[in-house]
PyMOL Python script that loads the backbone (N, CA, C, O; Angstrom):
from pymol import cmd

cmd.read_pdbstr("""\
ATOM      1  N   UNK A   1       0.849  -1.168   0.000  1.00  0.00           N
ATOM      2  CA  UNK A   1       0.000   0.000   0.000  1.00  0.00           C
ATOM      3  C   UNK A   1       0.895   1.230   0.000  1.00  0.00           C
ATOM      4  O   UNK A   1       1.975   1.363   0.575  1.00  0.00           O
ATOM      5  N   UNK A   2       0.245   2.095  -0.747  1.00  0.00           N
ATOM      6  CA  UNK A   2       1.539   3.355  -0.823  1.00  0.00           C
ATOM      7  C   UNK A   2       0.421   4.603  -0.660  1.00  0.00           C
ATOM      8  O   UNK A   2      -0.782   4.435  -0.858  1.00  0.00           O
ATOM      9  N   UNK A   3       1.044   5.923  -0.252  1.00  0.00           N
ATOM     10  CA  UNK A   3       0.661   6.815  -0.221  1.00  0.00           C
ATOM     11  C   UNK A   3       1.174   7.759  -0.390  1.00  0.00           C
ATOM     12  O   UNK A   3       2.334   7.934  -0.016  1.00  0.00           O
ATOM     13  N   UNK A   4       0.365   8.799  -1.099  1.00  0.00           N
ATOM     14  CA  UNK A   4       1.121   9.842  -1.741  1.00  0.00           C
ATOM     15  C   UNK A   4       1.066  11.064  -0.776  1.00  0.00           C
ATOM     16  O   UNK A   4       0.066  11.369  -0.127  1.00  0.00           O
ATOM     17  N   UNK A   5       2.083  11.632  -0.758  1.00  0.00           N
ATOM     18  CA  UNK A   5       1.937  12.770  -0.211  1.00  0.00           C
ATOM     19  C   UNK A   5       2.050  14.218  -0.529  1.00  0.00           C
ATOM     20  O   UNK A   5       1.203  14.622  -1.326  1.00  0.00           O
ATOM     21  N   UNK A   6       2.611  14.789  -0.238  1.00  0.00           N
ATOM     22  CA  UNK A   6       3.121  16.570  -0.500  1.00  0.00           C
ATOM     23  C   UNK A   6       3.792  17.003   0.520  1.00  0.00           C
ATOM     24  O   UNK A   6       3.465  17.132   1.699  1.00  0.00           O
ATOM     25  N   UNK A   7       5.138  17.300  -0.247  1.00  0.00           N
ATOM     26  CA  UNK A   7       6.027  18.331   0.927  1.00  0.00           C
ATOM     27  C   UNK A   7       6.250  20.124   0.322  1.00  0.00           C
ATOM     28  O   UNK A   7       6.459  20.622  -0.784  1.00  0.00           O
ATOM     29  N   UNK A   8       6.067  20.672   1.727  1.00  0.00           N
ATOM     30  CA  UNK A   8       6.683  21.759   0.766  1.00  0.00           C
ATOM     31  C   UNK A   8       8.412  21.941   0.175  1.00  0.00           C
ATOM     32  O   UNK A   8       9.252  21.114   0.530  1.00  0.00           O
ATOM     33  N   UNK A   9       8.680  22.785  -0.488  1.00  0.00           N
ATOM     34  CA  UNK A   9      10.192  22.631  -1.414  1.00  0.00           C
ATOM     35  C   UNK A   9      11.310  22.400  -0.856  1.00  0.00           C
ATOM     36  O   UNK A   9      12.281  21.872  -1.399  1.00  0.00           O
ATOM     37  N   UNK A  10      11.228  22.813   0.346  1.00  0.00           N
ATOM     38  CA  UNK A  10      12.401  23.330   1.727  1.00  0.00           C
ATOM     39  C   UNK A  10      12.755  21.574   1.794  1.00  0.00           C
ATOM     40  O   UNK A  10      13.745  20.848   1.705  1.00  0.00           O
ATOM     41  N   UNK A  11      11.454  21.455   1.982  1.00  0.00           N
ATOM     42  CA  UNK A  11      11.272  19.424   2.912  1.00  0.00           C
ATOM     43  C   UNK A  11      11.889  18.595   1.929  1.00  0.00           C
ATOM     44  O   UNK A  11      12.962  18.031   2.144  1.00  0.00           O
ATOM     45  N   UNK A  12      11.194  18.489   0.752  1.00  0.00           N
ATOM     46  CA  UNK A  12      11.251  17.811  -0.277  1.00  0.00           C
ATOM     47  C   UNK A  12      12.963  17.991  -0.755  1.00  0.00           C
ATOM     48  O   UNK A  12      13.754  17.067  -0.939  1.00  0.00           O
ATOM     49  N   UNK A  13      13.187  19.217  -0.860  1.00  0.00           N
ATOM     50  CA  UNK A  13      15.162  18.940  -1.265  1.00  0.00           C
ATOM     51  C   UNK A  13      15.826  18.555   0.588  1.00  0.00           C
ATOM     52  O   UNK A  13      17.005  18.205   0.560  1.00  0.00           O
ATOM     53  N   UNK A  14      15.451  18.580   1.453  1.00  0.00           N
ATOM     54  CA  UNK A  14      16.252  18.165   2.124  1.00  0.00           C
ATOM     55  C   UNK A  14      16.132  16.487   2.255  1.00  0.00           C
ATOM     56  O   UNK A  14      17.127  15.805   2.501  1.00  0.00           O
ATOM     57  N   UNK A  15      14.688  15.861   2.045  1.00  0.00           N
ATOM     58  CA  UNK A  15      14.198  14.522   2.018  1.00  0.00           C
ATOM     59  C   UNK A  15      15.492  13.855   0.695  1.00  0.00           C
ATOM     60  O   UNK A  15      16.464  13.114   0.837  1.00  0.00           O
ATOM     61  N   UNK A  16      14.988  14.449  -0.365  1.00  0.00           N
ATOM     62  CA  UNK A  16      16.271  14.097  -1.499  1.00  0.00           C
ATOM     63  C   UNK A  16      17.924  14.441  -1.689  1.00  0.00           C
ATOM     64  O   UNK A  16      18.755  13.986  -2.475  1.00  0.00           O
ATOM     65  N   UNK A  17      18.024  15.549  -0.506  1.00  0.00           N
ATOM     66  CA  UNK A  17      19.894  15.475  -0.652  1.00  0.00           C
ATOM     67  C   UNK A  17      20.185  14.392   0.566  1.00  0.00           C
ATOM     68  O   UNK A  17      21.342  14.048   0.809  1.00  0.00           O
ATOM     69  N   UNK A  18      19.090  13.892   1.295  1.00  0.00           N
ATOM     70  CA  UNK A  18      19.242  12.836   2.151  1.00  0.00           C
ATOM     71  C   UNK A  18      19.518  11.383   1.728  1.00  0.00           C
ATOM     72  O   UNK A  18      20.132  10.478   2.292  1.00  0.00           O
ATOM     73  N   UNK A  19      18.717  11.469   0.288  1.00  0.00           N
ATOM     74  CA  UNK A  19      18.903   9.982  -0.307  1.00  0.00           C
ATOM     75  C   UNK A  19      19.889  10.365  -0.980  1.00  0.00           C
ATOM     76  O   UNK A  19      20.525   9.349  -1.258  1.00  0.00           O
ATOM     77  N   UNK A  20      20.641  11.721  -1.625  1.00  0.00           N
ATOM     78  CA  UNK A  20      21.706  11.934  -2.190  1.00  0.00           C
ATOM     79  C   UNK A  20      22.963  11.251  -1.187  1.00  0.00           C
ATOM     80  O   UNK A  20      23.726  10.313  -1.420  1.00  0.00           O
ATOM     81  N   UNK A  21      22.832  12.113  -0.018  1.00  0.00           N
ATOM     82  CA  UNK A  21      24.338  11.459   0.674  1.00  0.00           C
ATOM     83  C   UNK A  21      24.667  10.329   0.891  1.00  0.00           C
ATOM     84  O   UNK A  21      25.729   9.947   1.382  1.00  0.00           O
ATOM     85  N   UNK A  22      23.155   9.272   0.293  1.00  0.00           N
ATOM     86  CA  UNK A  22      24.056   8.038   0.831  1.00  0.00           C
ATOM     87  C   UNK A  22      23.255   7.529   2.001  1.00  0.00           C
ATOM     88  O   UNK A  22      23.182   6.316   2.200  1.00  0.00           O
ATOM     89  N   UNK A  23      22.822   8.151   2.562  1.00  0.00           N
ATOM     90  CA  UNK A  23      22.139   7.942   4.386  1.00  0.00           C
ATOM     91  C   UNK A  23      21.116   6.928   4.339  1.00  0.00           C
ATOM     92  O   UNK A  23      20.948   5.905   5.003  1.00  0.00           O
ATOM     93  N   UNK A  24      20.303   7.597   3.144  1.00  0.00           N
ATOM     94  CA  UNK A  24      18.754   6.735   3.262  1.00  0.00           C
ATOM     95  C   UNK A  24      19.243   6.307   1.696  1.00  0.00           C
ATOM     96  O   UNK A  24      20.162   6.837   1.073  1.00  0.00           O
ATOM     97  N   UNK A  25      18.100   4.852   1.090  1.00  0.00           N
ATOM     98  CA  UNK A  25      17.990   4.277   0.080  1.00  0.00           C
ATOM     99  C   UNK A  25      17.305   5.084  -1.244  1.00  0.00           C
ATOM    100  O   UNK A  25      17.548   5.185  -2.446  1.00  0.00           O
ATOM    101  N   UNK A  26      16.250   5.621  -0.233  1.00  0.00           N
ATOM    102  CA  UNK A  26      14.953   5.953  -1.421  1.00  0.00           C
ATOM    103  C   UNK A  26      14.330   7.259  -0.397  1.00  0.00           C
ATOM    104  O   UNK A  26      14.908   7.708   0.593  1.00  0.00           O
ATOM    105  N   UNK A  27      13.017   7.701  -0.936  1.00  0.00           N
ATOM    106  CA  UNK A  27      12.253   9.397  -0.471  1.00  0.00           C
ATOM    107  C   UNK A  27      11.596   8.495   1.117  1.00  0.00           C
ATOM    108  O   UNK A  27      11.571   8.855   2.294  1.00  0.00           O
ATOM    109  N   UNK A  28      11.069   7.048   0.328  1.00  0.00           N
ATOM    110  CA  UNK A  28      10.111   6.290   1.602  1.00  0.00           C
ATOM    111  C   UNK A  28      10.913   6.052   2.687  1.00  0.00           C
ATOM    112  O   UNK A  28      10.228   6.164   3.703  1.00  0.00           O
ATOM    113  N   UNK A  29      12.178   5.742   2.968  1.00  0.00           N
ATOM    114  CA  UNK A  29      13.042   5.600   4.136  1.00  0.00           C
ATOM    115  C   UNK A  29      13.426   6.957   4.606  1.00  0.00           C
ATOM    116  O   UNK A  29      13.855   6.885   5.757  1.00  0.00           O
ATOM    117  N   UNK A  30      13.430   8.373   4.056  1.00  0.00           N
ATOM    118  CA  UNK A  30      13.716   9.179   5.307  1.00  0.00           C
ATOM    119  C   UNK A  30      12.072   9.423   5.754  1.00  0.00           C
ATOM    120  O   UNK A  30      11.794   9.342   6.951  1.00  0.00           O
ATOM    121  N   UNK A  31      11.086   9.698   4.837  1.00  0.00           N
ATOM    122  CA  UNK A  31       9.811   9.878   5.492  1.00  0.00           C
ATOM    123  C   UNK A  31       9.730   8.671   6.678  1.00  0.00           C
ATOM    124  O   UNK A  31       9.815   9.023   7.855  1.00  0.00           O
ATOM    125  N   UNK A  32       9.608   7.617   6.429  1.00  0.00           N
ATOM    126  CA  UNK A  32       9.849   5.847   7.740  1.00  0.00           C
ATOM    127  C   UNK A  32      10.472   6.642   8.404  1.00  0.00           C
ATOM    128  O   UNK A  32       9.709   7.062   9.274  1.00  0.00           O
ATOM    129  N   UNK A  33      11.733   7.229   8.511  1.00  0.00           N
ATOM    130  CA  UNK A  33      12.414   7.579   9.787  1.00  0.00           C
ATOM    131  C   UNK A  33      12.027   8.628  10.144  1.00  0.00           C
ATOM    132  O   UNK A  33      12.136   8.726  11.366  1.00  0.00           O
ATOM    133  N   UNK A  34      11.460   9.822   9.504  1.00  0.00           N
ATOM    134  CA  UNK A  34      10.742  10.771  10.288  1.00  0.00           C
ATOM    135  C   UNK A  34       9.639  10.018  11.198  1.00  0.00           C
ATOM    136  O   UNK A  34       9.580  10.141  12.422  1.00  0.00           O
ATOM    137  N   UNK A  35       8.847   9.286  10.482  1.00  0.00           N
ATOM    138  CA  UNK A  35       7.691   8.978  11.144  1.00  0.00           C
ATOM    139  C   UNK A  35       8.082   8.488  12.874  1.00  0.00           C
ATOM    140  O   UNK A  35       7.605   8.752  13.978  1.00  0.00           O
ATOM    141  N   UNK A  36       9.395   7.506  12.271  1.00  0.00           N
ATOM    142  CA  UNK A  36       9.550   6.991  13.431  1.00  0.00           C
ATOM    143  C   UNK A  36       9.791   6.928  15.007  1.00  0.00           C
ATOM    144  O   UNK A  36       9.632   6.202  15.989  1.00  0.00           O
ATOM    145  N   UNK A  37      10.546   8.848  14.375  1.00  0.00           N
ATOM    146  CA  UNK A  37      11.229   9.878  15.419  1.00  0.00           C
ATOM    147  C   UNK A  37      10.137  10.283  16.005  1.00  0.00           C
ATOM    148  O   UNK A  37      10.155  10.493  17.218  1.00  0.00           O
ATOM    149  N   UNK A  38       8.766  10.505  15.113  1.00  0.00           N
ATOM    150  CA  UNK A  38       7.775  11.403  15.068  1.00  0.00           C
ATOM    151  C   UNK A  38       7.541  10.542  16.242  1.00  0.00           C
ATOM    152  O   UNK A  38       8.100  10.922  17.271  1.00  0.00           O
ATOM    153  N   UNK A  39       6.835   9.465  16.312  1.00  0.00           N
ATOM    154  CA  UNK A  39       5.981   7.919  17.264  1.00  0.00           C
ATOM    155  C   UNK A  39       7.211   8.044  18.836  1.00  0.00           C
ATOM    156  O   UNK A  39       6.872   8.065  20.020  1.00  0.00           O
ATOM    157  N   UNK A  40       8.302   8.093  18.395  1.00  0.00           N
ATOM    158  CA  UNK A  40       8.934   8.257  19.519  1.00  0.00           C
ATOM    159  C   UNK A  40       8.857   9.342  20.466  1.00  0.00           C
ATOM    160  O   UNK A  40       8.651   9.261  21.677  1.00  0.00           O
ATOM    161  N   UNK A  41       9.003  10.119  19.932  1.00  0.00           N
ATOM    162  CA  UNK A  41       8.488  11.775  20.964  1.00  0.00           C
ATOM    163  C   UNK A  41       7.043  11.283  20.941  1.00  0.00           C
ATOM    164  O   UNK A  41       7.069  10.451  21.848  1.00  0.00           O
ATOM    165  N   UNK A  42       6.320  11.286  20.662  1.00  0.00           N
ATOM    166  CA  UNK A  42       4.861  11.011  20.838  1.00  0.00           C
ATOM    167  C   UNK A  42       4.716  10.076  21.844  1.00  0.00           C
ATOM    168  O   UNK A  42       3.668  10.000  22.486  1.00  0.00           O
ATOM    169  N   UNK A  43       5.827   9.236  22.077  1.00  0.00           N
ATOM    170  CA  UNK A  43       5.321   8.690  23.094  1.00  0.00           C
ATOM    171  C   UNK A  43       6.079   8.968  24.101  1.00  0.00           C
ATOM    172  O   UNK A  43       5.587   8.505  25.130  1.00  0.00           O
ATOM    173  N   UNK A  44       7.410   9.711  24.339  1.00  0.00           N
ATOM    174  CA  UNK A  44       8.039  10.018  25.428  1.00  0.00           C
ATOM    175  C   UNK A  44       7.167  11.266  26.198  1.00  0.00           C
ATOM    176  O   UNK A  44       7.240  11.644  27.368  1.00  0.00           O
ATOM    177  N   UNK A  45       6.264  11.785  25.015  1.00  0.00           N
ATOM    178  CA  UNK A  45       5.263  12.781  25.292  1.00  0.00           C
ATOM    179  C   UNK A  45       3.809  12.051  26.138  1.00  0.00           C
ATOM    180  O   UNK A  45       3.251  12.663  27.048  1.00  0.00           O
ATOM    181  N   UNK A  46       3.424  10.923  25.750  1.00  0.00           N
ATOM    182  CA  UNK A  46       2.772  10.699  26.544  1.00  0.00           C
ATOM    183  C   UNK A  46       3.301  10.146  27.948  1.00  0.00           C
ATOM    184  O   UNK A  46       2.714  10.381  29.004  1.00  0.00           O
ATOM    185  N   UNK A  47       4.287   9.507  27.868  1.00  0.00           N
ATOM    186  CA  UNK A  47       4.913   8.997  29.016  1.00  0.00           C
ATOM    187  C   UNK A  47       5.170  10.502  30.310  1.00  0.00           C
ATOM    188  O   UNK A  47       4.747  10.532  31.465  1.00  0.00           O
ATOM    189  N   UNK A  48       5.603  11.078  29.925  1.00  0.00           N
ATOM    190  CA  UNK A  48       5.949  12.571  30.490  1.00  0.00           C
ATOM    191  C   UNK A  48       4.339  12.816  30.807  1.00  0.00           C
ATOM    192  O   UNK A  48       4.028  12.573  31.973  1.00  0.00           O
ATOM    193  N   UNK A  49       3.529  13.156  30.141  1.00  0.00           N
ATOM    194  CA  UNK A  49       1.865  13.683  30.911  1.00  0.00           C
ATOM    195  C   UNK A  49       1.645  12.777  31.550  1.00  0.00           C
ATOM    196  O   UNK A  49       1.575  13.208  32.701  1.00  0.00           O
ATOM    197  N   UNK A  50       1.473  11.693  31.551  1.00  0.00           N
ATOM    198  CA  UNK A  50       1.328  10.293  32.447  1.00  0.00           C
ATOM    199  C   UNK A  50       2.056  11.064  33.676  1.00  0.00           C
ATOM    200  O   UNK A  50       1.418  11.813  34.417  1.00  0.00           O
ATOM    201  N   UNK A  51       3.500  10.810  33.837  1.00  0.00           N
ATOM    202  CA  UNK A  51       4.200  11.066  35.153  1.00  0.00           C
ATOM    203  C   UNK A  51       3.724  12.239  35.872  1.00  0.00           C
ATOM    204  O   UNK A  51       3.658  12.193  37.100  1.00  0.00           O
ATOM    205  N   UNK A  52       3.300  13.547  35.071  1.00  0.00           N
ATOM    206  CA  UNK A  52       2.681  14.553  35.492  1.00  0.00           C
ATOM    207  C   UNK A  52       1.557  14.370  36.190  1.00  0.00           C
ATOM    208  O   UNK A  52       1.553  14.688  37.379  1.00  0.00           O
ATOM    209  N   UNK A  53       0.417  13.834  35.592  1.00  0.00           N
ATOM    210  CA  UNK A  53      -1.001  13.287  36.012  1.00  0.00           C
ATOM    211  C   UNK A  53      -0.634  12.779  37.567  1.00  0.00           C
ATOM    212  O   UNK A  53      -1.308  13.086  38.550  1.00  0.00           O
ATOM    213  N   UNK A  54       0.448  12.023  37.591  1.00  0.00           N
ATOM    214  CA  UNK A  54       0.334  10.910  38.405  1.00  0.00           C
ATOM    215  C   UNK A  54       1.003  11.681  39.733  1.00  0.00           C
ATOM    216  O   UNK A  54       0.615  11.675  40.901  1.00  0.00           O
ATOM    217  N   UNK A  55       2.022  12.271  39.189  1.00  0.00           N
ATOM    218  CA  UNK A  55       2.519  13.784  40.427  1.00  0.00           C
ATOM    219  C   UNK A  55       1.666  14.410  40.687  1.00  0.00           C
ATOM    220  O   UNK A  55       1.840  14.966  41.771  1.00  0.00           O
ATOM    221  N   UNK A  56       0.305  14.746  39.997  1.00  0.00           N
ATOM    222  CA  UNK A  56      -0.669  15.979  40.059  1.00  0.00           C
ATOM    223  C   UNK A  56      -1.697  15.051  41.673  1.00  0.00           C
ATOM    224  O   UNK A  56      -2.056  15.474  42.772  1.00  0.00           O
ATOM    225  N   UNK A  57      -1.814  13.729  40.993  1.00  0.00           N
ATOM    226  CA  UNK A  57      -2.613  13.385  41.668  1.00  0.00           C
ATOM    227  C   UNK A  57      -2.255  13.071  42.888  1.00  0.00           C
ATOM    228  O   UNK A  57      -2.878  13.308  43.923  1.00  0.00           O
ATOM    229  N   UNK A  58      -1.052  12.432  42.744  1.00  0.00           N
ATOM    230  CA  UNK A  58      -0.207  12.119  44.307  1.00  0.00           C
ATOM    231  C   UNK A  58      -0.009  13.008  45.018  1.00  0.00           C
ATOM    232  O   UNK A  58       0.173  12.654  46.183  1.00  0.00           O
ATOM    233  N   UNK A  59       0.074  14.743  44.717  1.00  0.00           N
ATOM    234  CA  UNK A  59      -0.189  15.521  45.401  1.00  0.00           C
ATOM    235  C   UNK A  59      -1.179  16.210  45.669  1.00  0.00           C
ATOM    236  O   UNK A  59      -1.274  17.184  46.414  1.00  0.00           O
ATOM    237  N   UNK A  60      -1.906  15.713  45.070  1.00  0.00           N
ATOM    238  CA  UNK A  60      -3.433  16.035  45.594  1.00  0.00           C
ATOM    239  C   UNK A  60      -3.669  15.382  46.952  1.00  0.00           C
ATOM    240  O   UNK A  60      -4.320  15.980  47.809  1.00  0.00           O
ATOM    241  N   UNK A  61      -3.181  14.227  47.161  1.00  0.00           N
ATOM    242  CA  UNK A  61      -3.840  12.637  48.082  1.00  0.00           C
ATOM    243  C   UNK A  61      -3.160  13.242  48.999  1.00  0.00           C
ATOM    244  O   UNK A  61      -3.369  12.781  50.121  1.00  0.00           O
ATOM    245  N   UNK A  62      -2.306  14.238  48.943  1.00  0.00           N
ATOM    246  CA  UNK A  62      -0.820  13.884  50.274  1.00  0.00           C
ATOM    247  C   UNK A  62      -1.350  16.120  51.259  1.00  0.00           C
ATOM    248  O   UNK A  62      -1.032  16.751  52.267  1.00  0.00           O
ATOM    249  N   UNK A  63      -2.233  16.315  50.038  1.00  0.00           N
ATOM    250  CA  UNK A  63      -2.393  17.734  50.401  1.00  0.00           C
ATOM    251  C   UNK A  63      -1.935  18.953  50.175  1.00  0.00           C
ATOM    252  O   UNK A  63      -2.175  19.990  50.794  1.00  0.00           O
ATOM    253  N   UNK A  64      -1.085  18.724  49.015  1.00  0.00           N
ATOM    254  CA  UNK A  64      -0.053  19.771  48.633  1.00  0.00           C
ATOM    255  C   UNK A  64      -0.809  20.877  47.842  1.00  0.00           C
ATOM    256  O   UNK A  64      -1.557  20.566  46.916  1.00  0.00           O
ATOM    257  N   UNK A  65      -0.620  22.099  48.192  1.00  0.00           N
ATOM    258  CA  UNK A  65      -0.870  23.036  47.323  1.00  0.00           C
ATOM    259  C   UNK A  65      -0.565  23.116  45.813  1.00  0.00           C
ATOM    260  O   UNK A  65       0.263  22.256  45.514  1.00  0.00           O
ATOM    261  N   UNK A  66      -0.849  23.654  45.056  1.00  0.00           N
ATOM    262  CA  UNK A  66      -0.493  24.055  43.552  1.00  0.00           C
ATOM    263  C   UNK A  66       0.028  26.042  43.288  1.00  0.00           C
ATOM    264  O   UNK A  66      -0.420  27.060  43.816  1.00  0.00           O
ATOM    265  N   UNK A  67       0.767  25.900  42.589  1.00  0.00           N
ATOM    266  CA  UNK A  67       1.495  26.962  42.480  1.00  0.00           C
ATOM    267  C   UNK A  67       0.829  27.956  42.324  1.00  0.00           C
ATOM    268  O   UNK A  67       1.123  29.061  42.780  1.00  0.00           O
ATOM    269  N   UNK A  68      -0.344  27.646  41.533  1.00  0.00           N
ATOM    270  CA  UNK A  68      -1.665  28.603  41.597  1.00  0.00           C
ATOM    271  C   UNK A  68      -2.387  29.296  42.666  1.00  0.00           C
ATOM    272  O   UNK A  68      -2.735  30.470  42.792  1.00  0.00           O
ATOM    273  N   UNK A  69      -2.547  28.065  43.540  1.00  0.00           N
ATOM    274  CA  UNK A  69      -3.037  28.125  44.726  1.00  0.00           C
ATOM    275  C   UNK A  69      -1.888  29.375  45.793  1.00  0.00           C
ATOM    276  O   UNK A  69      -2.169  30.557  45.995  1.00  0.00           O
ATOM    277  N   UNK A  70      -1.142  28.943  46.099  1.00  0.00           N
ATOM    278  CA  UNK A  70       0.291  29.666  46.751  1.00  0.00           C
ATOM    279  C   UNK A  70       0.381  30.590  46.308  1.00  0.00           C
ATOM    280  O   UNK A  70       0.524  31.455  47.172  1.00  0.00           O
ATOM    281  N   UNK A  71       0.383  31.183  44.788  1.00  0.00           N
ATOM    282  CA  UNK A  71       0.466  32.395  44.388  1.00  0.00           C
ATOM    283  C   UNK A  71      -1.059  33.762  44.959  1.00  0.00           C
ATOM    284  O   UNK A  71      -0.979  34.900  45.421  1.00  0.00           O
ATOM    285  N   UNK A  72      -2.226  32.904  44.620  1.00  0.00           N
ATOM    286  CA  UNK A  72      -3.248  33.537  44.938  1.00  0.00           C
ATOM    287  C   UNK A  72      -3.272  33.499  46.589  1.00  0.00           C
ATOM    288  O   UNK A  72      -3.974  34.371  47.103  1.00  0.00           O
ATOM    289  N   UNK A  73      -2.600  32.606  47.466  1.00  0.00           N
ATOM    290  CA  UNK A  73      -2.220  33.333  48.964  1.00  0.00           C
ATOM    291  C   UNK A  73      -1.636  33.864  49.042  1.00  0.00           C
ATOM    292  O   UNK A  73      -1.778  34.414  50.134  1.00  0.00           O
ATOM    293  N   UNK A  74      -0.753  34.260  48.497  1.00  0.00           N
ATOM    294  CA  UNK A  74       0.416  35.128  48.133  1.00  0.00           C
ATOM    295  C   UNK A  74      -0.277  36.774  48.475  1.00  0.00           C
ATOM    296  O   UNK A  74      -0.377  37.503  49.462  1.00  0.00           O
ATOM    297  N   UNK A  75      -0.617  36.820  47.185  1.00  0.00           N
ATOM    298  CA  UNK A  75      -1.764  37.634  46.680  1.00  0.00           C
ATOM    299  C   UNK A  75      -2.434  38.806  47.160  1.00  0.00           C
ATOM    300  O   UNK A  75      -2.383  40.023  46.985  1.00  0.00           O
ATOM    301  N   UNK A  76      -3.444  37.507  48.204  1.00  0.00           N
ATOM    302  CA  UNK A  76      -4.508  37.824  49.188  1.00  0.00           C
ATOM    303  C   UNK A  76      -3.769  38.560  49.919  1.00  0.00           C
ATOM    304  O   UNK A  76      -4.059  39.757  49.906  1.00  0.00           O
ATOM    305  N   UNK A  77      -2.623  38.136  50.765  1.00  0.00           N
ATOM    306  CA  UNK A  77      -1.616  38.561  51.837  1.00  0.00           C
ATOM    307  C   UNK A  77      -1.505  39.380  52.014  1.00  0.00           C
ATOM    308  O   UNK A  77      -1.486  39.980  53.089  1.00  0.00           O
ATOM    309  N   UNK A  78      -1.313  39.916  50.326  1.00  0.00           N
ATOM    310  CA  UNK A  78      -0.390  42.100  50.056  1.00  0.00           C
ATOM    311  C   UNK A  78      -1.256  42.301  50.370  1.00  0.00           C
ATOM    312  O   UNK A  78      -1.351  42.741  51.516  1.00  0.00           O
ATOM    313  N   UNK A  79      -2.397  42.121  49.603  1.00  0.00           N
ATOM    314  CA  UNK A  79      -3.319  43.034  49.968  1.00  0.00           C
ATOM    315  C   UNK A  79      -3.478  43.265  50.750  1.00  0.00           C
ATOM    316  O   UNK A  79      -3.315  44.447  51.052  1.00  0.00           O
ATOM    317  N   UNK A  80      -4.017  42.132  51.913  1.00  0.00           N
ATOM    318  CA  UNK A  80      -4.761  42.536  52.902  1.00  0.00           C
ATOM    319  C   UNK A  80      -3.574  43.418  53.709  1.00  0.00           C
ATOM    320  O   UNK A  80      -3.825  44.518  54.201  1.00  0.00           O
ATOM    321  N   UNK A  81      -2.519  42.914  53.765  1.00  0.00           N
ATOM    322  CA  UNK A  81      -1.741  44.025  54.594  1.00  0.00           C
ATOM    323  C   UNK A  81      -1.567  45.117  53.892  1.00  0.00           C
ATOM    324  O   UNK A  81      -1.228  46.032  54.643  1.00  0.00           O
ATOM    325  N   UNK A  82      -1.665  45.532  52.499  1.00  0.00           N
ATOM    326  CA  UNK A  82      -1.940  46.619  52.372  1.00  0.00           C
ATOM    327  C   UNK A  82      -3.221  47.357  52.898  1.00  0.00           C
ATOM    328  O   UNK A  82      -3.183  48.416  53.524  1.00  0.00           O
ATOM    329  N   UNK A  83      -4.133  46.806  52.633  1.00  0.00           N
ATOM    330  CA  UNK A  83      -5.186  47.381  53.186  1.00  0.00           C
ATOM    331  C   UNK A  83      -5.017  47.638  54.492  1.00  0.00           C
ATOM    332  O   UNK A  83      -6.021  48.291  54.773  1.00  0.00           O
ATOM    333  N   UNK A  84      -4.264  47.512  55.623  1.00  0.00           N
ATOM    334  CA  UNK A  84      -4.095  47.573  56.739  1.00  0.00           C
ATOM    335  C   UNK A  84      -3.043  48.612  57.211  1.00  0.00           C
ATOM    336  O   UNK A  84      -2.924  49.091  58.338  1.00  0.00           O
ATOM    337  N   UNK A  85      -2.263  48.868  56.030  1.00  0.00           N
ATOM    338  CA  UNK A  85      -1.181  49.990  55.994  1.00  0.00           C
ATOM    339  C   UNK A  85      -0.097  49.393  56.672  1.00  0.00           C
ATOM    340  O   UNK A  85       0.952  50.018  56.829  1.00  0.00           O
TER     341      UNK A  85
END
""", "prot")
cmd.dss("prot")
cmd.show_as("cartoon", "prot")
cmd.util.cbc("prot")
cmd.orient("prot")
C-alpha cells in the first residue's frame, strides 16, 4: 500500500539530498524515519503527561498546594496588609 503525499520545497530537497548522501535508500526511508522519530516523541510525550497526572494526583492525596493556589495566597496577603497599611 503506498501513499502519496506533499512536501513543501524546503522538505522535499532536504528529504532528497538525504537519499543523495548516501544515508537513506529511497524518499520512503527518510519519510519511515521521520515517522519513526515522530511515534517516539509522541510517546516520550505521553509517558511525560502520564508522570505529570500521576505527580498531580499524588499531590493532591498527600495535600499539597499548587502553584496557583500559593500564588493567589500570596496575593490575598499584600493586599490585605496593604489594606491595613
Amino acid at each position: 500500500m503506498g501513499i502519496d503525499i506533499s512536501l513543501p520545497p524546503e522538505w522535499e530537497q532536504f528529504a532528497r539530498s538525504c537519499v543523495r548522501t548516501g544515508r537513506y535508500h529511497d524518499l520512503s526511508e527518510v519519510v519511515r524515519s521521520g515517522l519513526q522519530m515522530l511515534q517516539a516523541a509522541e510517546e516520550q510525550r505521553a509517558a511525560f503527561l502520564a508522570s505529570l497526572n500521576a505527580a498531580t494526583l499524588e499531590a493532591e492525596q498527600r495535600g499539597f498546594r499548587t502553584a496557583k493556589q500559593v500564588e493567589t495566597s500570596v496575593l490575598d496577603a499584600i493586599a490585605e496588609a496593604e489594606r491595613r497599611g
